[in-house]
C-alpha positions in Angstrom: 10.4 -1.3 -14.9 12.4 0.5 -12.4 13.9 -1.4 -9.0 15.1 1.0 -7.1 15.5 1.8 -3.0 11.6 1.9 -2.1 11.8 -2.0 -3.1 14.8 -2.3 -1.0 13.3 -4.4 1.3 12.7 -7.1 -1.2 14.1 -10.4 -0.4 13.6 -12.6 -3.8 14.4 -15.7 -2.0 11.1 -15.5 0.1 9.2 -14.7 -2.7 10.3 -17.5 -4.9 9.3 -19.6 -1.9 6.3 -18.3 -1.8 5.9 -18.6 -5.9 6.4 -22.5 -5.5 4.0 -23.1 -3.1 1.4 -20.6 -4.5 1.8 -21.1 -8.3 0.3 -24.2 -10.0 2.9 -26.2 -12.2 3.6 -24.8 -15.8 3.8 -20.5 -14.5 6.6 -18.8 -15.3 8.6 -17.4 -12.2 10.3 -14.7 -14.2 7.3 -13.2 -15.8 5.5 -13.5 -12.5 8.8 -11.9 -10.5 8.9 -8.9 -13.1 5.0 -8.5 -12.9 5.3 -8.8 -9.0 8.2 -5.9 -8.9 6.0 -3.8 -11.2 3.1 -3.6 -9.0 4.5 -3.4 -5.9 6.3 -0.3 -7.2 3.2 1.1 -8.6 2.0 0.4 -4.8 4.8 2.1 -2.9 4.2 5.3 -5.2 0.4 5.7 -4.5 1.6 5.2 -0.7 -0.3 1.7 -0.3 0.9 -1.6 0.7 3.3 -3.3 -1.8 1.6 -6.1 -2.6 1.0 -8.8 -5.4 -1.9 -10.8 -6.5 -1.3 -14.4 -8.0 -4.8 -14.5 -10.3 -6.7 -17.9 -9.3 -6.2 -19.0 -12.8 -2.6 -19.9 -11.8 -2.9 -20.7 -8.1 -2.4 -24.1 -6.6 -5.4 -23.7 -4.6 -7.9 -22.0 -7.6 -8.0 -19.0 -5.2 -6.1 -16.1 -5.9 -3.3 -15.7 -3.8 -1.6 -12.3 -2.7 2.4 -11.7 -1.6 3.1 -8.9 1.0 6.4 -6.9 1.1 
């Protein structure tokens, strides 16, 4: 995994905000963080949207939920 400047805009406080309110109890943040960071990088380089996709299987709400850069 590379973090470099085109996730610069990352703010990991907002997203581990999200994570508790999204994620159902027993996920683990870090995995999900590094997972997260992977594909919003693979986003940025294809030019679209950084984005992440929390599968249903470990929502909350047993839909899948999705975190915007």
């Amino acid at each position: 995994m590379t973090i470099n400047t085109t996730l610069k805009d990352f703010n990991e406080s907002e997203f581990r905000a999200w994570f508790d309110a999204t994620a159902r109890t027993g996920i683990d943040y870090d995995t999900t963080l590094r997972a997260a960071l992977d594909s919003m990088e693979r986003d940025h380089e294809i030019g679209a949207d950084p984005s992440y996709e929390l599968s249903k299987a470990y929502t909350k709400s047993g839909q899948p939920e999705t975190y915007w850069l």
